[in-house]
N, C-alpha and C positions, 0 to 999 in steps of 0.2 A: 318927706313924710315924717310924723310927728310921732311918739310913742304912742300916742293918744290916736291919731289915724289909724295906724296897725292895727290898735284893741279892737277898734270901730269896725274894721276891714276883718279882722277874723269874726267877729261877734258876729255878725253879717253871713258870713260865708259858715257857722253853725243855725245861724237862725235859717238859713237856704236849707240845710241839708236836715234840719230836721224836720220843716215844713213837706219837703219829699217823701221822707220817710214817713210821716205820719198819714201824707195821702195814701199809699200805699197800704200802710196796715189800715185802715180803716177799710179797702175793699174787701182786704184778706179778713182783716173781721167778719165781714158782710157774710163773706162765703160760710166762715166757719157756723155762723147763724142759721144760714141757709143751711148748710150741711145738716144741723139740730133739724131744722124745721122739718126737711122734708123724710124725717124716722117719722113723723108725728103729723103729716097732710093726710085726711082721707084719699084713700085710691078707689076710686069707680073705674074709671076708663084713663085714667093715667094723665087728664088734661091739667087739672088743678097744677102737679106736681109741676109738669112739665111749662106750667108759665111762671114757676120760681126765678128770682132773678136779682142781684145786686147789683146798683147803678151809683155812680158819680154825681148828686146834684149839683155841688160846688167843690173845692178843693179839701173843705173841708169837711164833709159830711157825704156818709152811703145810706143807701137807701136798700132793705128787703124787701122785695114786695113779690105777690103774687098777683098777676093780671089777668087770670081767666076774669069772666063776667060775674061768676058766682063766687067768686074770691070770698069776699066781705060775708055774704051771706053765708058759705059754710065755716068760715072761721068763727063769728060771733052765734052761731046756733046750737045753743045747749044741750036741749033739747031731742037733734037729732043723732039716732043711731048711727053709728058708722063702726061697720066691721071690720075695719081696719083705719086706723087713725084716731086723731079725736079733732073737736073743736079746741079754739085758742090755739093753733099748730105754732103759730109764729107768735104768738106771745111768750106762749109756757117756752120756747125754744131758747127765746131772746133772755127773759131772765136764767135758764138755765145753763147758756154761754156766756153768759156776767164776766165770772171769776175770768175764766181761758182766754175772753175778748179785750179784758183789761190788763192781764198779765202780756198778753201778745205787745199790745197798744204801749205798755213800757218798757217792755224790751228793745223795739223797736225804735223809739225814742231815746234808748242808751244806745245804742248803735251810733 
C-alpha cells in the first residue's frame, strides 16, 4: 500500500464516520424541533400533539411532521382562536431552533 492509498483509506474511513454522525444528529435535530413545536401545537383533545413525529426520509434528511387530518389546516389558520397554542406551531418552532439545531449539527460533525 502506497502513502497515497493510506491518505485515501483514512479520508474514507472519516468521510464513513462522519456521514454517521450527521444521520444521527439530524433525527436529534428533528426532536429538538419537535420538542419546540409541541410548547406551541394547539391542545383540544391532545390528538394534534400526539401525531408529532420525526422520520428518516433518506440518510440525509428528517422530516417533522404532524399527521393528524387536520394538521395543515390548524397550523396555517390565522385566523383561529386557540386557547392554548397558536397557529404556525412548527414553523415559528423550526426557525426558533435555527441557532441550537445548527450548533448541535457541528458539533456533532467535529466529533
Amino acid at each position: 500500500m502506497t502513502g497515497l492509498d493510506q491518505v485515501m483509506k483514512n479520508f474514507l474511513k472519516i468521510e464513513e464516520k462522519a456521514q454517521r454522525n450527521l444521520e444521527k444528529s439530524l433525527i436529534e435535530s428533528g426532536h429538538i424541533v419537535l420538542s419546540e413545536s409541541n410548547t406551541l401545537v394547539p391542545v383540544n383533545t391532545g390528538g394534534l400533539l400526539r401525531s408529532g413525529s420525526v422520520k428518516s426520509k433518506d440518510p440525509l434528511e428528517a422530516e417533522v411532521e404532524y399527521d393528524a387530518d387536520y394538521a395543515l389546516q390548524v397550523h396555517e389558520d390565522l385566523e383561529a382562536f386557540h386557547p392554548q397554542g397558536q397557529s404556525k406551531y412548527l414553523e415559528v418552532a423550526t426557525k426558533d431552533s435555527k441557532n441550537k439545531v445548527m450548533e448541535k449539527i457541528r458539533g456533532d460533525l467535529l466529533k
